[in-house]
Backbone bond lengths (Angstrom), bond angles and torsions (degrees), N, CA, C in turn:
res aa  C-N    CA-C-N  psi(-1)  N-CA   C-N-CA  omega(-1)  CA-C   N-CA-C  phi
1 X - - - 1.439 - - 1.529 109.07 -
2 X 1.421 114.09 139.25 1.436 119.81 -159.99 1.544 86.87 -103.99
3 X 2.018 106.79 165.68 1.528 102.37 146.69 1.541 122.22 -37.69
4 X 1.441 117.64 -88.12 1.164 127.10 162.76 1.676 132.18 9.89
5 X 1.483 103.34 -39.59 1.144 110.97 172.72 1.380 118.87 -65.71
6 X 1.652 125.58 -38.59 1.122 153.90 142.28 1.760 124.48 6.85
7 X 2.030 87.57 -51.43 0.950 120.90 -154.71 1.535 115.48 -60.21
8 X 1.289 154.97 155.14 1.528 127.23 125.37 1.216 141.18 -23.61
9 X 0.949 160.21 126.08 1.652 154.62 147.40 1.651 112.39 -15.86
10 X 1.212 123.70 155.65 1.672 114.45 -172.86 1.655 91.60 -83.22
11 X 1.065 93.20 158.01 1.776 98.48 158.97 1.541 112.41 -108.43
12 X 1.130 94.53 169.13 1.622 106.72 166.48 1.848 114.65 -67.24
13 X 1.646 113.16 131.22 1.156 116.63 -176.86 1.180 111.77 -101.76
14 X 1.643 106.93 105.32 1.707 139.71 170.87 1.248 106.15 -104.70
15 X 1.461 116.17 -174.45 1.712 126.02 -159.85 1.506 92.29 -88.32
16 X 1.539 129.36 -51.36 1.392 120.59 -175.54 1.463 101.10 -55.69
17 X 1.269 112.69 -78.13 1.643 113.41 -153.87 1.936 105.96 -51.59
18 X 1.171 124.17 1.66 1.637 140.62 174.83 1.414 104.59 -86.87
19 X 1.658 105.16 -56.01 1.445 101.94 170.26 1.445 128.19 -68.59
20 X 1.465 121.89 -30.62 1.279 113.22 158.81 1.376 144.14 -47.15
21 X 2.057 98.45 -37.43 1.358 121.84 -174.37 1.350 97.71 -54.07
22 X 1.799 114.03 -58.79 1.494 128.48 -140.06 1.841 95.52 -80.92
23 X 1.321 94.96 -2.43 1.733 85.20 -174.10 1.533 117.42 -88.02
24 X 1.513 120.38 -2.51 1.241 131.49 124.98 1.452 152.14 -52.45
25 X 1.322 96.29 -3.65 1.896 118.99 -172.02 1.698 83.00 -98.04
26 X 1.559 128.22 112.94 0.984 133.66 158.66 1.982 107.58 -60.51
27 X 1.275 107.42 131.33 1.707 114.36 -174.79 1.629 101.79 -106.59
28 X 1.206 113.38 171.23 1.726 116.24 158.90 1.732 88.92 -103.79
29 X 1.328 114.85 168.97 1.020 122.05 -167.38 1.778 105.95 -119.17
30 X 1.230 117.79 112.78 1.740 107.03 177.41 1.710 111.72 -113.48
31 X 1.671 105.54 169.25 1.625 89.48 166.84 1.796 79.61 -126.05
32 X 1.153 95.27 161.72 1.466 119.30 -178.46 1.698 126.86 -121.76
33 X 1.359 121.68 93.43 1.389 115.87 -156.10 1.622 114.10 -114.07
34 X 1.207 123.93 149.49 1.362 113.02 -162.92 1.834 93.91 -136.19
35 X 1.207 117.57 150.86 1.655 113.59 153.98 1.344 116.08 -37.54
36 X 1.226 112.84 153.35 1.859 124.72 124.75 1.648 98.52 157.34
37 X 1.471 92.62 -163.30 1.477 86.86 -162.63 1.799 103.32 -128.80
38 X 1.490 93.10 75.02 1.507 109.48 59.31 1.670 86.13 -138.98
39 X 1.500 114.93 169.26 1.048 129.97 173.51 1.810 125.13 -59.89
40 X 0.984 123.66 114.30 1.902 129.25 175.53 0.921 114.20 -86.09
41 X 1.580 106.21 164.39 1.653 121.77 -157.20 1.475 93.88 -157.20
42 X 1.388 122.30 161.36 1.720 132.77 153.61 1.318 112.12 -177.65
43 X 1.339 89.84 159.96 1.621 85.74 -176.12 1.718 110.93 -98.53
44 X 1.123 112.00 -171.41 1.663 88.25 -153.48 2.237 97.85 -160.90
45 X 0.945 141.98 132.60 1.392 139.73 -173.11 1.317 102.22 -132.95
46 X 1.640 113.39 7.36 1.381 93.46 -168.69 1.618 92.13 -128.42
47 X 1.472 113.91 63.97 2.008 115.14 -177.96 1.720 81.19 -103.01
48 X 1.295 94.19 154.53 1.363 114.80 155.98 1.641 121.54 -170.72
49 X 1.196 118.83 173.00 1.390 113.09 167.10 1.335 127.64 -81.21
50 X 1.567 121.37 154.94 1.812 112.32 174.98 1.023 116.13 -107.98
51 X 1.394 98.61 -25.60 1.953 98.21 -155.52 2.171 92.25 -166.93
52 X 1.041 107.69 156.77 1.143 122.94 178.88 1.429 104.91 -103.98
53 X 1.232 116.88 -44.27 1.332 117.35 -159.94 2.001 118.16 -139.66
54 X 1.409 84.59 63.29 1.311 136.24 100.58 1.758 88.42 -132.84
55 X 1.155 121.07 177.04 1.223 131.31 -170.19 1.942 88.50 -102.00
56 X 1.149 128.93 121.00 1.555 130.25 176.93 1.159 120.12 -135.44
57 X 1.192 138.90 136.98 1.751 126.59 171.31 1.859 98.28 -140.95
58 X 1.500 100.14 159.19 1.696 90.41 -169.61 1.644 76.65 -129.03
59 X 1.435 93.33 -177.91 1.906 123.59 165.99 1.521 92.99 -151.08
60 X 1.314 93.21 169.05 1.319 108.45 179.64 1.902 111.43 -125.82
61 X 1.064 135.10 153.07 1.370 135.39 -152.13 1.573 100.50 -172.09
62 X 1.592 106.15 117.12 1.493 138.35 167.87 2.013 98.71 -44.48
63 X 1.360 110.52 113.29 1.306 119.74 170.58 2.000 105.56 -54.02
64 X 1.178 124.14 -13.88 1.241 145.88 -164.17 1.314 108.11 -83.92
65 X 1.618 123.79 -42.28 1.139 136.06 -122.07 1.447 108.93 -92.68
66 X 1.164 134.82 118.23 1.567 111.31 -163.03 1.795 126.32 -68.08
67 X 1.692 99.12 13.38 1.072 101.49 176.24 1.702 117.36 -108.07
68 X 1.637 100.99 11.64 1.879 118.04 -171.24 1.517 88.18 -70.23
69 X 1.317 135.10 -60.30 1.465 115.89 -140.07 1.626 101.22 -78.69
70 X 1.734 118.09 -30.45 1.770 91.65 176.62 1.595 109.23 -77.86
71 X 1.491 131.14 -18.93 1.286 117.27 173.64 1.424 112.89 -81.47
72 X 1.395 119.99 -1.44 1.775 115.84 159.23 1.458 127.88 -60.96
73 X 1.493 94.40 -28.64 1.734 104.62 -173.77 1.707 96.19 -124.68
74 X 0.836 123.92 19.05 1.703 123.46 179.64 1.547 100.22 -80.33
75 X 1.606 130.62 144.07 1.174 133.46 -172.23 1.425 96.17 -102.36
76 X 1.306 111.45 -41.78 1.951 118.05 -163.10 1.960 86.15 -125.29
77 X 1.173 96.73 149.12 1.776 116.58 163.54 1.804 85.71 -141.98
78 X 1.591 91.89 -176.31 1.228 120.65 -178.39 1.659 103.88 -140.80
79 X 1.296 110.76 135.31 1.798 117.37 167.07 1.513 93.99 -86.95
80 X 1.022 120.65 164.46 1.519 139.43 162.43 1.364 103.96 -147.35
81 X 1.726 115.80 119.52 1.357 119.98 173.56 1.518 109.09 -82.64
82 X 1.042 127.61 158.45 1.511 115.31 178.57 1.593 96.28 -112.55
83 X 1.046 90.88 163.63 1.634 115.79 172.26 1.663 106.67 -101.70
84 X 1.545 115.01 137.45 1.683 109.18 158.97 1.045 135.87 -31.52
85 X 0.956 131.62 -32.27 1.489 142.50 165.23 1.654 143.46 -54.33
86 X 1.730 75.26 -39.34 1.577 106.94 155.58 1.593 140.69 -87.22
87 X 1.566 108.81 39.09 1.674 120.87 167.77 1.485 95.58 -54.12
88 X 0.950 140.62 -60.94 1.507 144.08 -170.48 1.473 101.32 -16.20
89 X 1.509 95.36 -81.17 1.382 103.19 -168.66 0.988 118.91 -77.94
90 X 1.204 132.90 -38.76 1.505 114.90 148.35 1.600 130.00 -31.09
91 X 1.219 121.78 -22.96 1.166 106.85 173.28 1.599 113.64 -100.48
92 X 1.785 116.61 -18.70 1.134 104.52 162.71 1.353 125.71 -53.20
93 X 1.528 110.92 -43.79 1.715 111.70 178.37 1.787 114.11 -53.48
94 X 1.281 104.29 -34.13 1.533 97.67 -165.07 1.748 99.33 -97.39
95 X 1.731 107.92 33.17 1.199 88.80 165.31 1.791 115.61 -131.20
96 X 1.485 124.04 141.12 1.379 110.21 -151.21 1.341 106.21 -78.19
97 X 1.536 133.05 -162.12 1.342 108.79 155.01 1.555 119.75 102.43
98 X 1.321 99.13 -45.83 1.665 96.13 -160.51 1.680 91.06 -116.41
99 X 1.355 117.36 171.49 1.454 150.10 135.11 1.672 116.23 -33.45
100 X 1.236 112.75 56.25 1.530 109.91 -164.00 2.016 125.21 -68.34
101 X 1.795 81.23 -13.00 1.812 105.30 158.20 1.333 133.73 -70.78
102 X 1.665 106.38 -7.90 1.415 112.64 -151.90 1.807 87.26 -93.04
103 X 1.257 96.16 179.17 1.645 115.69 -173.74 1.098 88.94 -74.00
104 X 1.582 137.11 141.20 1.619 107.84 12.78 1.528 114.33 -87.98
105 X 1.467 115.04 19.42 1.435 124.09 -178.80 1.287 113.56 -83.35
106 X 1.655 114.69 110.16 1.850 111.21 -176.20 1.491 90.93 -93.34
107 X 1.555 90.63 146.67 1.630 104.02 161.30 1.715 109.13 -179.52
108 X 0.907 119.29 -161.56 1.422 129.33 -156.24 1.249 135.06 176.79
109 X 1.331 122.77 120.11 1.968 134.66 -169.50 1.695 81.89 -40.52
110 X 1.561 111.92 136.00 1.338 113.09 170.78 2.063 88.50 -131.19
111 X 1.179 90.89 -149.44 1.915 98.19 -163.23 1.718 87.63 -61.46
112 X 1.259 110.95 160.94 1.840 144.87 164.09 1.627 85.25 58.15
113 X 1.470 120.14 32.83 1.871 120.82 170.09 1.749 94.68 58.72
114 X 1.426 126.82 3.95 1.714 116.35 169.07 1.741 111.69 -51.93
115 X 1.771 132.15 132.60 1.010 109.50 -168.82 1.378 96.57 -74.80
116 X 1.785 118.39 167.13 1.487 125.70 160.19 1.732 125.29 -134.92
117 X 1.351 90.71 123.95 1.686 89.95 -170.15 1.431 118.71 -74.98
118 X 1.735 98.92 165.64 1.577 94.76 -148.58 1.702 89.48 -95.49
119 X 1.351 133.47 167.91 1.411 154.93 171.07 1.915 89.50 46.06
120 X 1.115 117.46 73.70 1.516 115.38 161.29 1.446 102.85 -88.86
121 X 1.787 112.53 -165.47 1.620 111.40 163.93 1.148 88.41 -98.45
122 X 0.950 165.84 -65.17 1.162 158.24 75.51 1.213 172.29 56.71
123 X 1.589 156.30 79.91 1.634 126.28 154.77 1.080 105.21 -143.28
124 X 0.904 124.69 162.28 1.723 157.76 170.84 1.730 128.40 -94.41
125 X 0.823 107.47 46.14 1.628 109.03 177.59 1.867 90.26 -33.91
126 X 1.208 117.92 132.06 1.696 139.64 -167.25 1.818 109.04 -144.72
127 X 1.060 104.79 137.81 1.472 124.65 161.35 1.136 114.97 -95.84
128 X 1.510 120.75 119.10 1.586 138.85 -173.14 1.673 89.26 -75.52
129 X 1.486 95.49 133.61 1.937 95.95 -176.43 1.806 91.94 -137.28
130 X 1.416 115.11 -12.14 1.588 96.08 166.04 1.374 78.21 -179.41
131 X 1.700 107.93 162.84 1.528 142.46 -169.40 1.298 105.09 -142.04
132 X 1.341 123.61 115.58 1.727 131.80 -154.58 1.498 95.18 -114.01
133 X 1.561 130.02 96.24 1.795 92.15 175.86 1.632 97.50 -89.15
134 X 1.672 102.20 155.27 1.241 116.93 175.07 1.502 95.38 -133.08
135 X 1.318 106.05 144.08 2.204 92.54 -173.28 0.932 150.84 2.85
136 X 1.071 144.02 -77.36 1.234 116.00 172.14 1.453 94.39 -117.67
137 X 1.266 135.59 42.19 1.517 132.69 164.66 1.623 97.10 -150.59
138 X 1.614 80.58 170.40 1.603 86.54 176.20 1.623 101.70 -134.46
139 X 1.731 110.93 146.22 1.768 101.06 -175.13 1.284 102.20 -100.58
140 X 1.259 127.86 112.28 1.142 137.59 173.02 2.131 119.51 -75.86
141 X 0.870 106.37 108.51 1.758 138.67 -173.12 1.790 87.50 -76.36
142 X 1.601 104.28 117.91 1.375 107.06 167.13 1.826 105.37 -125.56
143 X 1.396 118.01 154.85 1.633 122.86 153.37 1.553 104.58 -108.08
144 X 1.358 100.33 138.10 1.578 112.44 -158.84 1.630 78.62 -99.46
145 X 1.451 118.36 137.10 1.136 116.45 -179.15 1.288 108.09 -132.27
146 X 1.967 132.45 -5.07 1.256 126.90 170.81 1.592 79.90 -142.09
147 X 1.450 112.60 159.65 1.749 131.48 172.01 1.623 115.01 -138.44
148 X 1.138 109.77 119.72 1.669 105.17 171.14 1.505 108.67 -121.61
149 X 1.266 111.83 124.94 1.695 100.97 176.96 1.749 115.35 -142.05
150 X 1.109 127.72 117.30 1.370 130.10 143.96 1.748 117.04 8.22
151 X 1.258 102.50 121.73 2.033 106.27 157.56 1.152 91.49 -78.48
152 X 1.496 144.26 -41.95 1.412 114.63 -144.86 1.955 107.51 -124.91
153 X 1.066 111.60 164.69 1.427 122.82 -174.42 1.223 121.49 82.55
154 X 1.598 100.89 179.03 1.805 116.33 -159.45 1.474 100.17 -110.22
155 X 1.098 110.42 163.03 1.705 113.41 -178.49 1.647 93.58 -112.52
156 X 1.579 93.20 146.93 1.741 102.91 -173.38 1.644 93.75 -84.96
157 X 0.909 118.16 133.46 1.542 135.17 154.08 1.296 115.49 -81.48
158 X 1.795 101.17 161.63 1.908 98.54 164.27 1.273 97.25 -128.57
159 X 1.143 128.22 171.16 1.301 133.39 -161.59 1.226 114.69 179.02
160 X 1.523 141.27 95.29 1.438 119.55 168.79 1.506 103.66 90.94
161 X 1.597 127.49 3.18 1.121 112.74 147.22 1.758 98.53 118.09
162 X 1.441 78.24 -13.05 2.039 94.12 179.11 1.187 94.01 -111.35
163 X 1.818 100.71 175.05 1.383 120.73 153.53 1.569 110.70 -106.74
164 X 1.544 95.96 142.54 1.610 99.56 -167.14 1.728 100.23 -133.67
165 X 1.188 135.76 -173.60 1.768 132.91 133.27 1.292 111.41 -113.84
166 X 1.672 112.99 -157.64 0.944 122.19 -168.68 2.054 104.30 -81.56
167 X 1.152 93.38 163.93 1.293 110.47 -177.14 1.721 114.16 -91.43
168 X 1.226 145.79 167.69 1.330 135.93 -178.87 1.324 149.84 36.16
169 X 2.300 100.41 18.09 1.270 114.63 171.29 1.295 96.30 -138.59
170 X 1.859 117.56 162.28 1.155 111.70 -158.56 1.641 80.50 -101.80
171 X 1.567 117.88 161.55 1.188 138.69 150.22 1.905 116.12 -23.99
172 X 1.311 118.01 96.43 1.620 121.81 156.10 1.769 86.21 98.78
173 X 1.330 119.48 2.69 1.275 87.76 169.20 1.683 126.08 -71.14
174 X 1.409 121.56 151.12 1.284 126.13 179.87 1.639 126.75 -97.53
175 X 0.483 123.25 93.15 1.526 142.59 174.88 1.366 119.58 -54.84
176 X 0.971 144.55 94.25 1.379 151.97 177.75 1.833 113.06 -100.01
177 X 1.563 106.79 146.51 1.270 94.10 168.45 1.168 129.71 -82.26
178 X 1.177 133.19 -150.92 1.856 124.45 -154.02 1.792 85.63 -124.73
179 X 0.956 113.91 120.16 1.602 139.82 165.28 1.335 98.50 -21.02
């Protein structure tokens, strides 16, 4: 008798039992903001890189979402990595409904008027170079064309349905490499 045996039986792969799986895939957590009038925001678990060379990173975004149609025609967005500290705003972005610009949210018209939030780890001012829809989302393909980032702090993760950080470093410590 193996571990395995141990195991459950597979189930059938539907959208819940997918979302359950993936709610074990620890994420970094970003918000993603684009012009217009009025200006959009969301929060976002699904940034990553494509390619180095061209330099590329995508997100992914609900065709649903009331923030799809200005990032359909948006030329420049911005990533914003968050820092641990920042559940706040992270949860303002991922919530529909409201004024997600309004105070207590700092930020500011940065290059191509994209908004940019204030004390991220992070952002990426990016050039939208293609928008893929795949069901009910579409993966949006960026070129990062300016970067500002922090020496110090942890990036908030999600994990399990929460927001969490990393485990076994303290908050803002800086890390340098070895001489």
């Amino acid at each position: 008798m193996t571990d395995s045996d141990h195991r459950p039986p597979p189930v059938e792969a539907d959208a819940d039992t997918l979302r359950t799986l993936l709610r074990h895939q620890a994420s970094t957590v970003v918000v993603v903001t684009a012009p217009g009038a009025p200006a959009v925001g969301f929060t976002a678990t699904s940034f990553t890189s494509v390619s180095l060379a061209p330099p590329i990173v995508s997100f992914c975004l609900n065709l649903g979402a009331s923030s799809w149609p200005t990032v359909a025609r948006s030329r420049h967005v911005a990533v914003h990595l968050l820092a641990h500290h920042q559940q706040d705003l992270a949860r303002t972005f991922a919530t529909s409904g409201i004024d997600r610009f309004a105070a207590p949210t700092r930020w500011q018209a940065g290059p191509e008027g994209v908004p940019i939030l204030d004390d991220t780890l992070a952002w990426l001012l990016c050039r939208v170079v293609e928008r893929v829809p795949v069901g009910d989302h579409a993966i949006v393909l960026a070129e990062p064309e300016l970067i500002r980032h922090a020496d110090v702090g942890s990036p908030l993760l999600y994990h399990r349905g929460r927001y969490t950080g990393l485990a076994g470093g303290p908050e803002g410590v800086t890390r340098r490499p070895a001489a």
